[in-house]
C-alpha positions in Angstrom: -64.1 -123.9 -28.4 -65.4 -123.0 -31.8 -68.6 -122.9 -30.8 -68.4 -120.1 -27.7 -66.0 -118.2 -30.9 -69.0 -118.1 -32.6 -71.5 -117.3 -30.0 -68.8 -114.7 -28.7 -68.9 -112.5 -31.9 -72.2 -113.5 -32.4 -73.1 -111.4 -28.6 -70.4 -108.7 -30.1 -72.4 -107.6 -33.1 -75.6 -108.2 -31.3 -74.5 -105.7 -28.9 -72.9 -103.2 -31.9 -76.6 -103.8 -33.7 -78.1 -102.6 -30.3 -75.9 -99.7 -29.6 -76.7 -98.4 -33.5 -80.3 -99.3 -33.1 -80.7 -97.2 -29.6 -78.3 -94.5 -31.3 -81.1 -94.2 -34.4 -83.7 -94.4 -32.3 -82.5 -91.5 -30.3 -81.9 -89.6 -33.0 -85.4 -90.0 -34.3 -87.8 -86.7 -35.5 -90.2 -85.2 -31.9 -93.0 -83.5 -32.5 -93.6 -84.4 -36.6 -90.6 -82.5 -37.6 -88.6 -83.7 -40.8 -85.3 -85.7 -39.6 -83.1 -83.4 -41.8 -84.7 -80.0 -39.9 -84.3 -82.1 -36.4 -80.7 -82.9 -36.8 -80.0 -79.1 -38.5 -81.6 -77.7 -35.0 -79.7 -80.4 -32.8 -75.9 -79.9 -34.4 -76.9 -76.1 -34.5 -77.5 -75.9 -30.4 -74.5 -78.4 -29.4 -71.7 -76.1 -31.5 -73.1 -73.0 -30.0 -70.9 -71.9 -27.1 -72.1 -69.2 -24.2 -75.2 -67.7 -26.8 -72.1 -66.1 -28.7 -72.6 -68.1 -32.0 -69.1 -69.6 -31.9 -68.4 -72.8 -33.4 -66.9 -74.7 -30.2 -65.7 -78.0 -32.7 -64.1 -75.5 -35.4 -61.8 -74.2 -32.5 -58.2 -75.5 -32.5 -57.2 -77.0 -29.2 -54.2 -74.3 -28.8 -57.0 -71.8 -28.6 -59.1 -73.7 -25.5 -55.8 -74.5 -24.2 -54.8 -70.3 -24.1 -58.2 -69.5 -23.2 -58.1 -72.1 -20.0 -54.6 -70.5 -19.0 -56.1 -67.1 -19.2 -59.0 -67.8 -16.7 -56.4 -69.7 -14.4 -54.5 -66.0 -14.7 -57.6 -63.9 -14.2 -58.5 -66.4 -11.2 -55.4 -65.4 -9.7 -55.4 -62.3 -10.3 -58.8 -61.8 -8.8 -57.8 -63.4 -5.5 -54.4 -61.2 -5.7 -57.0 -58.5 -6.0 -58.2 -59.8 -2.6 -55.6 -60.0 -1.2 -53.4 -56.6 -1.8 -55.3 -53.2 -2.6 -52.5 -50.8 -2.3 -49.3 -49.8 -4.4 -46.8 -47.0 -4.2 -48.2 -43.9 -5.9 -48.4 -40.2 -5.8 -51.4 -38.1 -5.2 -53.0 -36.4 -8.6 -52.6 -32.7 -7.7 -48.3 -33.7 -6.9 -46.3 -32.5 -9.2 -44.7 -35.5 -9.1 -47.7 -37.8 -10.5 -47.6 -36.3 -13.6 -51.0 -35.5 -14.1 -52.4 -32.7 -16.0 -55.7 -33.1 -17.2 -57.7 -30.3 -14.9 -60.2 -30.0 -17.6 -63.0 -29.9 -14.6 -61.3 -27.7 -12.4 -61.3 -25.4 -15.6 -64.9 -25.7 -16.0 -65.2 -25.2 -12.4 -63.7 -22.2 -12.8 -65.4 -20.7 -15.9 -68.7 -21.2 -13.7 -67.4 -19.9 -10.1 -66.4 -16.2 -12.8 -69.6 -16.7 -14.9 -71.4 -16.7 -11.4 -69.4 -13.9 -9.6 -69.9 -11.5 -12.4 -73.6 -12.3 -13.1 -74.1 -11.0 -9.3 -71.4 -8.1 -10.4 -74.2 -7.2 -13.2 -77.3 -7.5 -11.1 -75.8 -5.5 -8.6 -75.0 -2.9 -11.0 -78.4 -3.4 -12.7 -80.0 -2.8 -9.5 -77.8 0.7 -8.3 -77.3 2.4 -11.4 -80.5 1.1 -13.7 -80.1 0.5 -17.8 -77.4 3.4 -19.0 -77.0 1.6 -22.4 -77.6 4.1 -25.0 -76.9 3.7 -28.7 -77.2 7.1 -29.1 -75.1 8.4 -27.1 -72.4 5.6 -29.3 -72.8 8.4 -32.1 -72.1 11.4 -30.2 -68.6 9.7 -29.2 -67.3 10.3 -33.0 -69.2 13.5 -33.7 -69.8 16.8 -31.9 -71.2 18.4 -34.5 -73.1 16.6 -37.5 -72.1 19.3 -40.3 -68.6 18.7 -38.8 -66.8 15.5 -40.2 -62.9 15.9 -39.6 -62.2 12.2 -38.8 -63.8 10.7 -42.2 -62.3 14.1 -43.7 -58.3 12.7 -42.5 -59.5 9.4 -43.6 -60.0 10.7 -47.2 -56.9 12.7 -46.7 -54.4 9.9 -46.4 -55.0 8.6 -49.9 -52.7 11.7 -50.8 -49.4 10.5 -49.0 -50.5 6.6 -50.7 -50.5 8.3 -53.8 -47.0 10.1 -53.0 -45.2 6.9 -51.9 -46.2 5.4 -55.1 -45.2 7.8 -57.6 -41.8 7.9 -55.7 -41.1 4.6 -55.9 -42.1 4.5 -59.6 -39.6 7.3 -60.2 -37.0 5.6 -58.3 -37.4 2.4 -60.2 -37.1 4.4 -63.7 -33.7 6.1 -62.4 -35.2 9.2 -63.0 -34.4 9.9 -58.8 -31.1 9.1 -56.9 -32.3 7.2 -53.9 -31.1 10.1 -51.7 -34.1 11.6 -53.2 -36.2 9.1 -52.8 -35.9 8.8 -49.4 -35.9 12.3 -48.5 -39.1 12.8 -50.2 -40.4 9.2 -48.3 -39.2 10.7 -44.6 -40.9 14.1 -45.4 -43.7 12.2 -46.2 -44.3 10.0 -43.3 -43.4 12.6 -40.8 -46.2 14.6 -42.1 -48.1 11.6 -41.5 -47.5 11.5 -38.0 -47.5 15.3 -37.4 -50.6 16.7 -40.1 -53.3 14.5 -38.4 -51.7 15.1 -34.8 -52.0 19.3 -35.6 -55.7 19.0 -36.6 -56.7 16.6 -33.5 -55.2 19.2 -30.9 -56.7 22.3 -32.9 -60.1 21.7 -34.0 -62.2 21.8 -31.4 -65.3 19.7 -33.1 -62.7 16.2 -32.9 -63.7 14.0 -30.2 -61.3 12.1 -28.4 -62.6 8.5 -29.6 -62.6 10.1 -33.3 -59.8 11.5 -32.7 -57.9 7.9 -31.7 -59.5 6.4 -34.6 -58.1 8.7 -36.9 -54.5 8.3 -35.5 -54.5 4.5 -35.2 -55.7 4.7 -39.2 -52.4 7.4 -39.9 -50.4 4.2 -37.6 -51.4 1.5 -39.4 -50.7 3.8 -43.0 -47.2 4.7 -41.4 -46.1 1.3 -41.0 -47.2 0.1 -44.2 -46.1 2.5 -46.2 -42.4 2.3 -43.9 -42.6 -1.5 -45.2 -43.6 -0.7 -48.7 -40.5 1.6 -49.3 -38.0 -0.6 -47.5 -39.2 -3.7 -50.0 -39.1 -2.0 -52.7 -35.5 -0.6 -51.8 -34.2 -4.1 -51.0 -35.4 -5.4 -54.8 -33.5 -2.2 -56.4 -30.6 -4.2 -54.6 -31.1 -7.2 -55.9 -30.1 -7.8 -59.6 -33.3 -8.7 -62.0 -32.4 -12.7 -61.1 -32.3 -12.5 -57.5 -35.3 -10.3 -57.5 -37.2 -13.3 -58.6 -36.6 -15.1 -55.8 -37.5 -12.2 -53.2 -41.3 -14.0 -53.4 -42.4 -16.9 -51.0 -42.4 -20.3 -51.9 -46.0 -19.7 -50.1 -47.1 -17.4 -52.9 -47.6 -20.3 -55.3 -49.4 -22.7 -53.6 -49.7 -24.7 -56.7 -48.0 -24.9 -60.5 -50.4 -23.1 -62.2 -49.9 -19.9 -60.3 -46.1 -19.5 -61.3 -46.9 -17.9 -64.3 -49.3 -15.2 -62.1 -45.9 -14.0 -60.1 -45.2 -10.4 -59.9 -41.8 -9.4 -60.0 -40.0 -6.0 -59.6 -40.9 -3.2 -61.0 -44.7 -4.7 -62.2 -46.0 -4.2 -58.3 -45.7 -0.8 -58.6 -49.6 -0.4 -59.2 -52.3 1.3 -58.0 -54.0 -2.1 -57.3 -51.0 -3.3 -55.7 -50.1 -1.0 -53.2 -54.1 -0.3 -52.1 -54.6 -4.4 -52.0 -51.8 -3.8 -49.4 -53.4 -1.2 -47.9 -56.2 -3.4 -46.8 -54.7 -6.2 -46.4 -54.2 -7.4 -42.6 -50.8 -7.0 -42.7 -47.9 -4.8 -42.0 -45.1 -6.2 -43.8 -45.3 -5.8 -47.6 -44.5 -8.4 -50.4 -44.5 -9.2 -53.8 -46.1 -12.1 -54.0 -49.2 -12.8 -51.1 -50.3 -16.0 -50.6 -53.6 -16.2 -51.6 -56.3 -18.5 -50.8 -58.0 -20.4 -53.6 -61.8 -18.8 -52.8 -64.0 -17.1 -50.8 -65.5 -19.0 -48.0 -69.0 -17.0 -47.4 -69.9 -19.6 -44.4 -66.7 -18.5 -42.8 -66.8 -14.7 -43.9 -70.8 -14.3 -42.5 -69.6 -16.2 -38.8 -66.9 -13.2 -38.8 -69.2 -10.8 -39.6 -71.8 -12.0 -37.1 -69.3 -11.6 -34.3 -68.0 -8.9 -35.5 -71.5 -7.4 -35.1 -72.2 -8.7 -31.6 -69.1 -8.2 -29.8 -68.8 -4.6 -30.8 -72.7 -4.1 -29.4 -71.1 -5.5 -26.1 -68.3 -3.9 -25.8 -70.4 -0.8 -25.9 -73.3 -2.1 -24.2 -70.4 -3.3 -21.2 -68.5 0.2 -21.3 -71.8 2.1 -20.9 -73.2 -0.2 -18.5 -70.1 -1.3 -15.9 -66.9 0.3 -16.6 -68.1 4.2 -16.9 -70.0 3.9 -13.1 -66.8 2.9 -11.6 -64.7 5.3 -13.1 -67.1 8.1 -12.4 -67.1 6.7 -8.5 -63.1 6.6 -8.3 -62.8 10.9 -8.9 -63.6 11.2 -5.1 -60.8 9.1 -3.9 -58.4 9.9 -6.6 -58.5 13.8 -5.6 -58.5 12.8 -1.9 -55.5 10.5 -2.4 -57.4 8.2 -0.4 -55.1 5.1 -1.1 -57.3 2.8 0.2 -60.6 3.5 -1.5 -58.2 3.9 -4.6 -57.2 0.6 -4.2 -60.5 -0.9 -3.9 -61.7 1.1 -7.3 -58.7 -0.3 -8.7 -59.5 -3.9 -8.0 -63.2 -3.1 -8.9 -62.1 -1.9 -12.2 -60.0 -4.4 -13.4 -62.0 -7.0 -14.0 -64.3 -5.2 -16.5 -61.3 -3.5 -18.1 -59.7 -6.8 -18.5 -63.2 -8.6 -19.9 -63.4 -5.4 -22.0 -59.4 -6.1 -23.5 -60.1 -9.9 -24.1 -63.6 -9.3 -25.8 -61.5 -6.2 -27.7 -58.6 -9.4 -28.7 -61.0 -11.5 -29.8 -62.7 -9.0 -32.1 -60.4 -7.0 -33.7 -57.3 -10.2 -33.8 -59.7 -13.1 -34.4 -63.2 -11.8 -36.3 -62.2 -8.4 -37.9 -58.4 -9.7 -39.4 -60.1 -12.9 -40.1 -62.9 -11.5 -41.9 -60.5 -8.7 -44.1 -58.3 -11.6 -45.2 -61.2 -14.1 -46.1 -62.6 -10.8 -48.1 -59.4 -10.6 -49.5 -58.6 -14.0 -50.3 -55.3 -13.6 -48.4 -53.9 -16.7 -47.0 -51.1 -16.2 -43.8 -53.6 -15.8 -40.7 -51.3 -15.7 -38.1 -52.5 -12.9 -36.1 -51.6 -14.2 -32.6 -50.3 -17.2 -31.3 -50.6 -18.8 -27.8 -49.9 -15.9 -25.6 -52.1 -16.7 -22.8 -49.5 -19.7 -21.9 -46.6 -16.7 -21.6 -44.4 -17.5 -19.3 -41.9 -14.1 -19.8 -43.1 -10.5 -20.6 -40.7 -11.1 -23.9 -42.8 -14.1 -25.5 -46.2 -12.4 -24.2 -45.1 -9.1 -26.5 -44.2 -11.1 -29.2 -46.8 -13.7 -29.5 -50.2 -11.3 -29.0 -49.8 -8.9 -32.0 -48.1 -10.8 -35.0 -48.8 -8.5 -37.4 -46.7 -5.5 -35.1 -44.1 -8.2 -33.9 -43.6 -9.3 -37.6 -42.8 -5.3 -38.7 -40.7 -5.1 -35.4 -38.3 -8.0 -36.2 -38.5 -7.5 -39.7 -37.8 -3.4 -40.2 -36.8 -2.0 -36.9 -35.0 -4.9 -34.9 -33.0 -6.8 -37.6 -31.8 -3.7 -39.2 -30.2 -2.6 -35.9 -28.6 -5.4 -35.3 -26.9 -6.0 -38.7 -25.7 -2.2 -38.1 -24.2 -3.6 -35.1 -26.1 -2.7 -32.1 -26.7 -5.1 -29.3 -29.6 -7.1 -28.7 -30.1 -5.3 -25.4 -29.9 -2.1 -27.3 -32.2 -3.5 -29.9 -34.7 -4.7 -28.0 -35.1 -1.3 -26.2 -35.0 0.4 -29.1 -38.5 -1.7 -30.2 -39.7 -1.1 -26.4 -38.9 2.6 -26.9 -40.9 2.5 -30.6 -43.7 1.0 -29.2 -44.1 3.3 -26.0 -44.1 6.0 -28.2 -46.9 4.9 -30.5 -48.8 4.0 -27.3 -48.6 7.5 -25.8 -49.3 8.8 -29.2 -52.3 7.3 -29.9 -53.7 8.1 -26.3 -52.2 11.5 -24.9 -53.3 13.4 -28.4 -57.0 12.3 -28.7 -57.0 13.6 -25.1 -55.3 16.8 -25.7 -53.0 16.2 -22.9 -49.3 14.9 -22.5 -49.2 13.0 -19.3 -46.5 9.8 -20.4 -48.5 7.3 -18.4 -49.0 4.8 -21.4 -45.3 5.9 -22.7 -43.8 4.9 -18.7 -45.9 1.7 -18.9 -44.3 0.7 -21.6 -40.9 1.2 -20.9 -41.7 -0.5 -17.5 -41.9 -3.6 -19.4 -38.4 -3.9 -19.6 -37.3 -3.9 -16.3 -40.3 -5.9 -15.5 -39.1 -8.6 -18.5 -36.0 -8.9 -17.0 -37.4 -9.4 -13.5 -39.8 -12.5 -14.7 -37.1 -13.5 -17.1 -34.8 -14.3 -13.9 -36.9 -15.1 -10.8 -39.8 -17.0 -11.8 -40.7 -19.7 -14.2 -43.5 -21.6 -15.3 -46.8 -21.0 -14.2 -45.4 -18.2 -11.7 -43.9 -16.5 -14.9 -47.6 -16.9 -16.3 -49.4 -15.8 -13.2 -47.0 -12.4 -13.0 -48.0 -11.8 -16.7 -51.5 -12.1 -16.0 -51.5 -9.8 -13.1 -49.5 -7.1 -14.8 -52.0 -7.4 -17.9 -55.2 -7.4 -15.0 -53.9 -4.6 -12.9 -51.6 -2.7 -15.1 -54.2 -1.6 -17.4 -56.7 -0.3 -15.2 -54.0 1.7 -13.3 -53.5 3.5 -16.5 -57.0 3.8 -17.1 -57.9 5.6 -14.2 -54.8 7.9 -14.5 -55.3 9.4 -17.7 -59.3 9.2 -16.7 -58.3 11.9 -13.9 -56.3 13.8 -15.5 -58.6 14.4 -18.0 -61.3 15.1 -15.9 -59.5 17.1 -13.9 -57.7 19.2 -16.6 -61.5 19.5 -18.7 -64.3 19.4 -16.5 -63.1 21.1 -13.3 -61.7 23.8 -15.0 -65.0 24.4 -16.5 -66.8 24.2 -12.9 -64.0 26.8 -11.6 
């Protein structure tokens, strides 16, 4: 009994000797390497897991245990996948899928245009040959070059700047009752409007494009100087406290400015007032706000565009719009209303590249690059009119500079006087026509209310969008009465014109 005890643990640790002697040997250095690089190499392949460098012994076994459930889920779902392809859902172009990313159809269209009016050109290119002329740009302004009376008017209007200022100086002394003051101030803008309008129609060296120029400038000078008296009127109002506080929070952008504040009467200046004067901006104010510096990276982009886009809307009018018009006299005097259909549809679509090239230069590059010269800071110009969706937020979204004036000196005043908002609003409809027919039936030396009924048709055609159609069919009517409305007009006062100048001198 003791002895097969002993010979049993004897066999026990011969067999524990074995196993540790077969284990050392197979753990033994191959190929001369060192023991301690061999087992480095050996531990470093059995903890690597799938190539990936992760340590398969340092993971927890909550971790294999989630990573075993989620191949027994992806299993499943693969053979799920198999199983089933379909589900209840709506196709993309529904309006009930809620999808609206079109950004290819976009580009799709942008190509289809790009490609319809690059044959457009070559057609033209090939019928009529090149009729750009640069030259011809100069005899647009002048008839003859000794005779100057556009710049002359532009010099000119520094006298009724001058006259608004020293009439609101006097006024803030006391030395004028403000029934004075604004007697002198009416006298002085009608003269405005009427002076420049008497030497367009009776000197016969003003060209119609030098003429409009001139006019727009007396515009813009009417409506600043208009703001510039009302301000100043509303701060005689105010006691020396509140006058203070007439200035945006936005004029001091940071502490230090405070102290740089103008306040009432101290804006009276000849720097003032001609800072506002070239400022793109109708709607005066104390206090600006002002951008730190000048960005010249910025200002020289402006500038370049500002360069190019007026060589192409020259280079455009000379070469596409001015053939079609000269080919639509025929029908227009036969009252053929189908040919004048098709020269309408044939016209709008360079008209309508012409007003969006116009938009972007004169809203986005010119404005842009007078308030980076200028240092001044609010460039709002337009905002998203091309998503209109009513003839109401189209007008008041595209020109911010007029729409600001509007609501701030013409609209808002009615109504705290107690007029209606219907009244109001045609009131501003009724301004604006005017202006319109103003700065197109003088230049042309004929009174033919086409811009002026255009205008007023937007009311009627406002209140028509407003109530039938919504969304993207509000858009699309705004689009089409921006795309065919303006041609329509074009060709009107076009025919008149010619037929009131040039067949008269053929008779």
């Amino acid at each position: 009994m003791g002895d097969s005890d002993a010979g049993g643990a004897f066999t026990a640790r011969r067999r524990r000797a074995t196993f540790a002697a077969g284990r050392g040997a197979s753990l033994q250095p191959v190929n001369g390497r060192s023991t301690a690089a061999w087992q480095s190499s050996v531990t470093a392949d059995v903890k690597k897991e799938n190539g990936q460098g992760k340590l398969m012994f340092d993971q927890p076994l909550e971790k294999v245990g989630a990573k075993a459930k989620r191949e027994r889920r992806k299993g499943s779902s693969d053979l799920s996948d198999r199983l089933s392809c379909h589900k209840t859902q709506e196709s993309l172009l529904s309006s009930a899928s809620g999808f609206s990313n079109y950004r290819g159809i976009l580009n799709w269209c942008v190509v289809m245009l790009v490609l319809s009016n690059a044959r457009l050109f070559l057609e033209n290119l090939l019928r009529y040959g090149v009729l750009v002329d640069p030259i011809q740009v100069v005899s647009l302004f002048l008839k003859d070059p000794y005779s100057w009376p556009a710049a002359c008017l532009v010099i000119v209007s520094n006298v009724f700047i001058v006259v608004a200022l020293y009439t609101e100086r006097q006024l803030s002394k006391g030395s004028v009752s403000e029934r004075v003051g604004f007697v002198v101030h009416s006298i002085n803008m009608a003269i405005m409007l009427t002076f420049p309008a008497a030497v367009v129609l009776l000197v016969p060296s003003m060209t119609p494009v030098g003429g409009a120029f001139v006019l727009g400038t007396y515009t813009i000078l009417f409506l600043k100087l208009y703001s510039y008296k009302d301000v100043n009127f509303w701060c005689r109002e105010l006691s020396t406290a509140k006058a203070k506080k007439l200035a945006r929070s936005l004029s001091c952008p940071s502490p230090h400015h405070i102290n740089h504040q103008v306040c009432y009467p101290g804006n009276l200046t000849i720097k003032d007032l001609y800072y506002f004067v070239f400022a793109p901006t109708l709607c005066y104010e104390l206090n600006f706000p002002r951008s730190p510096k000048i960005h010249m990276s910025f200002l020289l982009r402006r500038l370049f565009e500002m360069l190019f886009l007026i060589q192409m809307l020259v280079g455009l009018t000379q070469q596409w719009m001015i053939p079609i018009i000269q080919s639509s006299m025929k029908p227009l005097e036969d009252m053929d209303l189908s040919r004048m259909t098709e020269r309408l549809l044939r016209l709008a679509v360079p008209n309508h590249l012409l007003w969006l090239i116009f938009f972007y230069w004169f809203f986005h590059s010119s404005l842009n690059f007078t308030a980076e010269l200028l240092r001044f800071g609010d460039r709002q110009f337009y905002k998203d009119w091309w998503n209109s969706e009513s003839v109401t937020y189209f007008w008041q979204n595209w020109n911010i500079p007029v729409h600001k004036w509007c609501l701030r000196h013409f609209y808002k005043p009615l109504l705290r006087r107690g007029f209606s908002k219907l009244v109001s609003q045609s009131a501003v409809f009724f301004l604006s026509a005017f202006f319109h027919e103003y700065l197109v039936s003088v230049p042309l030396r004929m009174f033919r209310l086409w811009a002026f009924t255009g205008m007023m048709a937007q009311l009627p055609l406002a209140w028509f969008v407003g109530h039938f159609l919504r969304g993207n069919y509000g858009n699309a009517a705004v689009w089409i009465s921006l795309i065919i409305g303006q041609p329509f007009a074009v060709l009107m006062y076009v025919h008149d014109y010619y037929v009131l100048h040039y067949r008269q001198e053929a008779d």
